[in-house]
N, C-alpha and C positions, 0 to 999 in steps of 0.2 A: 504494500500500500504506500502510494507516493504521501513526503511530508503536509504538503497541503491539506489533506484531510485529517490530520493528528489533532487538531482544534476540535471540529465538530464531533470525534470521537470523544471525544475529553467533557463537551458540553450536554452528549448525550450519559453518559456514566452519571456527571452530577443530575441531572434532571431525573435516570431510574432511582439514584440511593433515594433521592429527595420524595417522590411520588410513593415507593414503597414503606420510608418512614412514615408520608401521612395517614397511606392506606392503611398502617398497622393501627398507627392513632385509633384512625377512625372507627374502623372492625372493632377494637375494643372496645371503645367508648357507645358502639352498638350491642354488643354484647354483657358490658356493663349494665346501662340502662335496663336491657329486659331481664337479668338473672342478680341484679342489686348486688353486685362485686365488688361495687368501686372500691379503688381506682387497679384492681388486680388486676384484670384482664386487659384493660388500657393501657398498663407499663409492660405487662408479659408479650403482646401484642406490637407495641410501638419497638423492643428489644426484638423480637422476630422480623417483626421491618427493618430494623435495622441493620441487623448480623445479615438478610436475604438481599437489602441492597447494597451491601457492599460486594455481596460472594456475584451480585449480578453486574454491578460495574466491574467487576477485575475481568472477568469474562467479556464482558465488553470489550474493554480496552484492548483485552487480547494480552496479558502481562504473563511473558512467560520469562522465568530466568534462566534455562537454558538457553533463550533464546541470544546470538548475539544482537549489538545495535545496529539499526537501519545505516547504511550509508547513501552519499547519493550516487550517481549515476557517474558524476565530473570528476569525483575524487579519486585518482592515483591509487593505486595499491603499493606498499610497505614493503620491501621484499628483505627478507633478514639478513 
């Protein structure tokens, strides 16, 4: 994947953590309200959004450590 799109990958990542923290929020504080939990299910919930959107931005981002760094195309090769 050329450098140019390393931004909108990066903007997409924060937008899934952020979306899945709310959606944990929110599910809790639904399931709060109907089974009179609070604020249990709310913090159990919003922690599952949270741990779920980060394991879904790393996957995004594509972050492997085997992997080595992107180079460009222009740059010379090293030779030892």
């Amino acid at each position: 994947m050329s450098n140019q799109y390393k931004g909108l990958i990066g903007i997409g990542a924060g937008n899934m953590l952020a979306s899945m923290i709310i959606a944990g929020f929110l599910l809790g504080w639904i399931l709060d309200t109907l089974f009179g939990t609070a604020p249990w299910l709310m913090l159990l919930c919003s922690a599952l959004g949270f741990i779920g959107g980060f394991r879904r931005a790393h996957i995004l981002a594509g972050i492997k450590e085997d992997e080595p760094p992107a180079r460009d195309d222009d740059t010379p090769e090293k030779k030892p």
